[in-house]
C-alpha positions in Angstrom: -40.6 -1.8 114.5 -41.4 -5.6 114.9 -43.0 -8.1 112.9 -44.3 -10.9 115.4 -45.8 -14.4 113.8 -47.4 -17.0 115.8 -47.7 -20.2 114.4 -50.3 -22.7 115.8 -48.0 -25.5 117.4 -48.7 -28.9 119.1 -51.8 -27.4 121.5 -53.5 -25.3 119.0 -56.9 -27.9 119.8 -56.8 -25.5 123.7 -57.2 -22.1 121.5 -61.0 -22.1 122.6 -60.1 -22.2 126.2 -57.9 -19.0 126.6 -58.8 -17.3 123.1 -60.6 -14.8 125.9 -57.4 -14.1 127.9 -55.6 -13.9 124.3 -58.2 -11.2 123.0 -57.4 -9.0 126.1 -53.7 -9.3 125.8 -54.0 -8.0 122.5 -56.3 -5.1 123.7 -54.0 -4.2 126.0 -50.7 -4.0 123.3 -53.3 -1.5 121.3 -54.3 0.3 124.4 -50.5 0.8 125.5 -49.8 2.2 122.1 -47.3 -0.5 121.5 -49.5 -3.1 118.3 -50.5 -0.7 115.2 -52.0 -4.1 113.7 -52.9 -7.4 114.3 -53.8 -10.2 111.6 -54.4 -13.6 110.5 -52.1 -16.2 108.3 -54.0 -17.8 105.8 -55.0 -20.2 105.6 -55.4 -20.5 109.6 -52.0 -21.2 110.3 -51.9 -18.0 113.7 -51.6 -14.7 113.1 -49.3 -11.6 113.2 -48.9 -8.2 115.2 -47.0 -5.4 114.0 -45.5 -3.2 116.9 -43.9 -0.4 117.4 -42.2 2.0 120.5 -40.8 -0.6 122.5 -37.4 -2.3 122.5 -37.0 -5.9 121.9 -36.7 -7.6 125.4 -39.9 -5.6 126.7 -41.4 -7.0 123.7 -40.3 -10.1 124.3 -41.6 -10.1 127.6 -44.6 -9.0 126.4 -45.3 -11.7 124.1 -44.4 -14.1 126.8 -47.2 -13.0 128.5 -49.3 -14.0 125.7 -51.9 -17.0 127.0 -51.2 -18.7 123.5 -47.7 -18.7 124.1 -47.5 -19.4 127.7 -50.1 -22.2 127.1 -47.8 -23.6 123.7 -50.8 -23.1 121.8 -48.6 -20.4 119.2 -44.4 -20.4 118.3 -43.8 -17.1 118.9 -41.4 -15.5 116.3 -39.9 -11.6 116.7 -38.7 -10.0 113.6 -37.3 -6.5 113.7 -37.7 -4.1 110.8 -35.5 -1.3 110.0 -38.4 0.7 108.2 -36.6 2.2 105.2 -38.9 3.9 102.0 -43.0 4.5 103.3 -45.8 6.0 102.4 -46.4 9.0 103.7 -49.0 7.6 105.6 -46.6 5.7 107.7 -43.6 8.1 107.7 -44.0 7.8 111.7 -42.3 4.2 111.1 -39.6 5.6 110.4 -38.4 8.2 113.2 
């Protein structure tokens, strides 16, 4: 599993012009079964997607193809997590 932040950098004021393209990337991580969540950092400093089933240099690639990365309107960062205790609710983390 994969923790990903991204951080508004230097061209966050051209958000507005590809926030389109960036809402359709993100429909397209849920719609390949690979984001189980996407969110903001408060106060507006970017936001976050959790993923899951996929290894680390496809999602790399994937989040290259992000139009806020490849525009340097977000820092992409990838964090993996080792799920260790759940809830139940999220025992699929685990396998």
């Amino acid at each position: 599993m994969y923790l990903i932040t991204l951080k508004f950098a230097a061209n966050k004021a051209s958000a507005p012009d590809h926030l389109d393209a960036h809402k359709a990337w993100i429909a397209r991580g849920f719609e390949d079964g690979i984001f189980l969540m996407t969110g903001t950092i408060e106060p507006q400093a970017g936001g976050v997607v959790l993923a899951h089933n996929v290894d680390r240099a496809a999602l790399e690639a994937r989040v290259g193809e992000d139009p806020f990365v490849a525009e340097g309107i977000v820092s992409a960062e990838i964090i993996g997590v080792a799920p260790g205790r759940t809830d139940d609710r999220l025992a699929f983390l685990k396998a």
